[in-house]
C-alpha positions in Angstrom: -12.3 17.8 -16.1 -12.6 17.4 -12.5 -9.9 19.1 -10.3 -7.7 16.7 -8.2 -8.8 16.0 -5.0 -6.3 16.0 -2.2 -5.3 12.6 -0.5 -7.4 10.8 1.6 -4.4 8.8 3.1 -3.9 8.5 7.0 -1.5 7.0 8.7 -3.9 4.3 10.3 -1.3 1.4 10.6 -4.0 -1.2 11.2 -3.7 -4.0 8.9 -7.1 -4.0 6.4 -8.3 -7.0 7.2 -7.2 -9.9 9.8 -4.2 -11.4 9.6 -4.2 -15.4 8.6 -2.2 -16.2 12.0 -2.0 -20.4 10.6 0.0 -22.0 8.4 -2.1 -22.0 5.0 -2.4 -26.0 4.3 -3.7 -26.0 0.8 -2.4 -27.2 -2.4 -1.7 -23.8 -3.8 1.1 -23.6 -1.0 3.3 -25.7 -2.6 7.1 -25.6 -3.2 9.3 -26.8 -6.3 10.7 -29.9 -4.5 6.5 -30.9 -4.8 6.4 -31.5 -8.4 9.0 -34.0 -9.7 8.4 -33.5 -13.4 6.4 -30.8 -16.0 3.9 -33.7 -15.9 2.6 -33.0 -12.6 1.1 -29.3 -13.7 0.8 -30.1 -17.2 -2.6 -30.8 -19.1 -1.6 -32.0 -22.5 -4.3 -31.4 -25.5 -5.2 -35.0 -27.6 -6.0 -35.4 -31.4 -9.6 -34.6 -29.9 -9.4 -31.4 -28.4 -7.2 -30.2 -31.3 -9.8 -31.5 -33.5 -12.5 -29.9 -31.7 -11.0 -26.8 -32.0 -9.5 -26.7 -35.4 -13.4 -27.1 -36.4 -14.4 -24.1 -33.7 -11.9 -21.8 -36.1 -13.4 -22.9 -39.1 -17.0 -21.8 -38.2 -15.7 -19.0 -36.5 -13.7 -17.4 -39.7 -17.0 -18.4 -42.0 -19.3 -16.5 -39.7 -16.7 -13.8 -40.0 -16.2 -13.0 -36.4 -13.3 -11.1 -34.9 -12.1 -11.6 -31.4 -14.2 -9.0 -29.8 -17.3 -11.4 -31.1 -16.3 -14.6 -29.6 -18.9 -15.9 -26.8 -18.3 -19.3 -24.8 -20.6 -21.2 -26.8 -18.1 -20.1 -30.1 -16.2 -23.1 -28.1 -18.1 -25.2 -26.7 -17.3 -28.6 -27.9 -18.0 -32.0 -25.4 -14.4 -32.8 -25.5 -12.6 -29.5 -24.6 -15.0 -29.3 -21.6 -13.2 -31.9 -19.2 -10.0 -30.0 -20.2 -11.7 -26.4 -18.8 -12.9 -28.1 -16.1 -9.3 -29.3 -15.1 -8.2 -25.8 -15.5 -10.6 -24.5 -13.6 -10.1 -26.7 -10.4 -6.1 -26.4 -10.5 -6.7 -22.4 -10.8 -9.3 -22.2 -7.8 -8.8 -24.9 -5.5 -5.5 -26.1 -6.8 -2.1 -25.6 -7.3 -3.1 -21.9 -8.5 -1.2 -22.7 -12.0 -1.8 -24.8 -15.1 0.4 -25.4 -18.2 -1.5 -26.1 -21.3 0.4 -27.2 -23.9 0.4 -29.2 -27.5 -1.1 -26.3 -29.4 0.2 -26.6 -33.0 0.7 -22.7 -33.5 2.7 -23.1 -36.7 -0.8 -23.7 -38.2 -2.3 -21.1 -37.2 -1.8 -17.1 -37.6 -0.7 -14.9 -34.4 -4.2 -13.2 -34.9 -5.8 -16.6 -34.8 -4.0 -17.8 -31.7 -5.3 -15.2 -30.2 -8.7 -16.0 -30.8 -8.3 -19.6 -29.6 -6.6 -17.9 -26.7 -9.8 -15.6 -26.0 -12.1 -18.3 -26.5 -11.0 -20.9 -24.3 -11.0 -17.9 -21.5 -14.3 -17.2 -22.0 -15.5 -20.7 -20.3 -12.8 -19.3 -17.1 -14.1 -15.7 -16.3 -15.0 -12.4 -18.1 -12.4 -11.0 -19.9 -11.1 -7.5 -19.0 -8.4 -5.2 -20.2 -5.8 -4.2 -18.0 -4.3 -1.4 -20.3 -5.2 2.3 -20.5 -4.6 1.2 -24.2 -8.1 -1.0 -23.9 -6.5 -3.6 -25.7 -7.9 -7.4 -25.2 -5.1 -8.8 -25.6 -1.4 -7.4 -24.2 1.5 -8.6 -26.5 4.7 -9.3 -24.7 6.7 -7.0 -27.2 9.6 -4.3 -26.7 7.6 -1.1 -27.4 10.4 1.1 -26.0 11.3 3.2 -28.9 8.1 4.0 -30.1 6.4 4.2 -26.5 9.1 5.8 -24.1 6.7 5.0 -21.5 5.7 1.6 -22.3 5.0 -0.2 -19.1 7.1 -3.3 -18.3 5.8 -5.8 -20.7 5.8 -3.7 -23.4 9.5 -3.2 -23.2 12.9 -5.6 -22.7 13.2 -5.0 -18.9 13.0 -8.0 -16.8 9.9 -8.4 -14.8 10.1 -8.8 -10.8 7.6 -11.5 -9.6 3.8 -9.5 -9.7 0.1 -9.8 -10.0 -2.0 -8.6 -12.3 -5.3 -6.7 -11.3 -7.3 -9.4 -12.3 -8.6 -13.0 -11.2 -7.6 -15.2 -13.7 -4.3 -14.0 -16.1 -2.9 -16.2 -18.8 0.4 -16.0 -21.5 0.1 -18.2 -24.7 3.3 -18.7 -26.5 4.1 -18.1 -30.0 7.3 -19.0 -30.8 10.9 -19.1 -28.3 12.6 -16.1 -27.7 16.3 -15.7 -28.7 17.4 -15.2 -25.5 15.6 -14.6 -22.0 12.3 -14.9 -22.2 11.9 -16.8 -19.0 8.5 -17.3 -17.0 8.9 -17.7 -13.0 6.0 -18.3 -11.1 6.4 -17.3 -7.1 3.2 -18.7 -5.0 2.1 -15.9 -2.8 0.6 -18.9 0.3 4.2 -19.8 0.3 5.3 -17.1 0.9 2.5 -16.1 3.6 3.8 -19.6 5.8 7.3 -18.4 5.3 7.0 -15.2 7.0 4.4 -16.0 9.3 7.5 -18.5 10.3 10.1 -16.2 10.6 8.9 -12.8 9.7 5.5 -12.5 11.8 6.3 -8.6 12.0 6.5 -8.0 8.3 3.4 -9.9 7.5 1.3 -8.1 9.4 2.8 -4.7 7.8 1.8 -6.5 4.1 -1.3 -6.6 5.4 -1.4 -3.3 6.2 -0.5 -2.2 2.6 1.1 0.1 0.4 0.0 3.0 -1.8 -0.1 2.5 -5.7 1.7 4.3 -8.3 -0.7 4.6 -10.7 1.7 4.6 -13.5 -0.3 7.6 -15.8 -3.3 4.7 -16.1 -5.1 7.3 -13.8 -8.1 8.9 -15.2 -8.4 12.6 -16.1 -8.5 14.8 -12.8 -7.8 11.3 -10.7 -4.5 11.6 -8.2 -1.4 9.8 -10.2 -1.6 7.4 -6.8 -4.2 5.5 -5.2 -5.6 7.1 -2.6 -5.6 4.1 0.1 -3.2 1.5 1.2 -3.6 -1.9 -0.9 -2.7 -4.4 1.1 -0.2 -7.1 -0.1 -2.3 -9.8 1.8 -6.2 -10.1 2.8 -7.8 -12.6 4.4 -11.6 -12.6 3.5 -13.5 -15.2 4.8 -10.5 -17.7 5.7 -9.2 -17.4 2.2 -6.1 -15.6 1.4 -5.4 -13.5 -1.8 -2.3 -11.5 -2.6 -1.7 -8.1 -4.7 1.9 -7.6 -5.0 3.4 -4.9 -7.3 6.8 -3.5 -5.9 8.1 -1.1 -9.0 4.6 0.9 -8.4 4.9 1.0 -4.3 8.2 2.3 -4.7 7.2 5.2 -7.1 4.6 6.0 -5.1 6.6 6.4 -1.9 8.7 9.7 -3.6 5.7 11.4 -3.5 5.7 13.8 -0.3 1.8 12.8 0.6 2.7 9.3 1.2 6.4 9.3 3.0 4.4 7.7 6.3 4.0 4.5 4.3 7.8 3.6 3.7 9.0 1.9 6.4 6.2 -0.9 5.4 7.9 -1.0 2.6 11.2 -2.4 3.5 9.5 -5.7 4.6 8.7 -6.4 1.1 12.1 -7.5 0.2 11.6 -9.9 3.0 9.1 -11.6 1.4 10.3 -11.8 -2.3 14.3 -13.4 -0.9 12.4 -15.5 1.5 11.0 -18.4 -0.6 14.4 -18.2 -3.1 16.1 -21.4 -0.6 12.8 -22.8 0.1 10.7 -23.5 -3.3 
């Protein structure tokens, strides 16, 4: 094991990359008022696709393959590929969102929803775990009594709007919760116009960043906080992405070796209460 290296952290405030000094005009900026039913960010599956992949589990479960198998060509069938493509768009050059819905999961086992889960992914990206666990797949689940230090959606707490450290993420549903169990969705170009509006300041402090908590997901020997600022916002290239985790910012500031960074973070509650009256 490798001893800990001390920080690396200076209290450069320049933002990391150039701020987007424009209103964003894309579709992904949108606000509530913009859809006027589900329907409008809704992709309903036919007879067809469920058809299509009804027979994808079949040969799946006779060439007895588990979910660490499954390839894209495990599902690909003519008629679910329009439906990916549609996905695909909306996520990259869309709204940023897409529900998919009309899966009949009464037929099928949790394990097997899964699997249909997985392999519809596969034609979107790579698929990565985001857990120390190494798990595939994350199960939305209240771990708290056997885990103490489960991280947030492994346990009842509510979740603050976040990303995830990944490109793409998606949640399948299994069944309704009892209670709660809500899913907000916050569009981080929204927020962007918003503040360059009326918080010009505070944007360009996001885009100077925070330090990460790494929430004891660090490797052996590795400092228990990342040792640069991640920025909230960058701007590579004219296009404008967003990592935004405020529970792990704020951990990290109680560490001595990183007090410079906290006055940066006050400016993030500006941008979570800003879009609230506007979306």
């Amino acid at each position: 094991m490798s001893a800990i290296q001390p920080s690396r952290i200076t209290a450069d405030d320049a933002p990391l990359t150039p701020v987007y000094g424009t209103p964003i005009d894309h579709p992904g900026a949108w606000k509530v008022a913009d859809f006027k039913t589900p329907a409008d960010y809704t992709i309903e599956l036919s007879a067809i696709h469920l058809r299509d992949i009804e027979r994808a589990m079949r040969q799946i479960k006779a060439a007895g393959l588990g979910l660490d198998d499954l390839q894209r060509e495990h599902f690909d069938f003519p008629s679910l590929l329009p439906v990916i493509d549609e996905i695909r768009h909306e996520i990259e050059d869309g709204r940023g969102f897409v529900v998919l819905r009309r899966l009949p999961v009464e037929d099928y086992s949790k394990d097997e929803i899964g699997m249909i889960f997985w392999g519809l992914g596969t034609h979107l990206g790579r698929g990565l775990s985001q857990s120390v666990l190494g798990d595939r797949l994350g199960h939305v689940k209240d771990f708290s009594r056997e885990d103490p230090l489960a991280r947030a959606y492994r346990t009842k707490q509510e979740l603050s709007p976040h990303t995830d450290s990944c490109d793409l993420v998606g949640l399948a549903c299994l069944r309704n919760a009892q209670s709660g169990g809500v899913s907000r969705l916050t569009i981080a170009l929204t927020v962007h116009n918003v503040m360059l509006d009326e918080y010009p300041e505070a944007l360009d402090r996001l885009y100077r960043g925070y330090v990460f908590h790494r929430r004891g997901e660090e490797k052996p020997g590795d400092l228990p906080h990342t040792p640069y600022r991640v920025p909230v916002y960058s701007n590579t290239e004219g296009k404008v992405s967003a990592r935004s985790s405020a529970p792990m910012s704020r951990q990290a500031r109680r560490r001595p070796d990183v007090r410079w960074v906290r006055r940066s973070l006050r400016c993030s509650t500006a941008s979570r209460r800003s879009p609230s009256g506007r979306s």
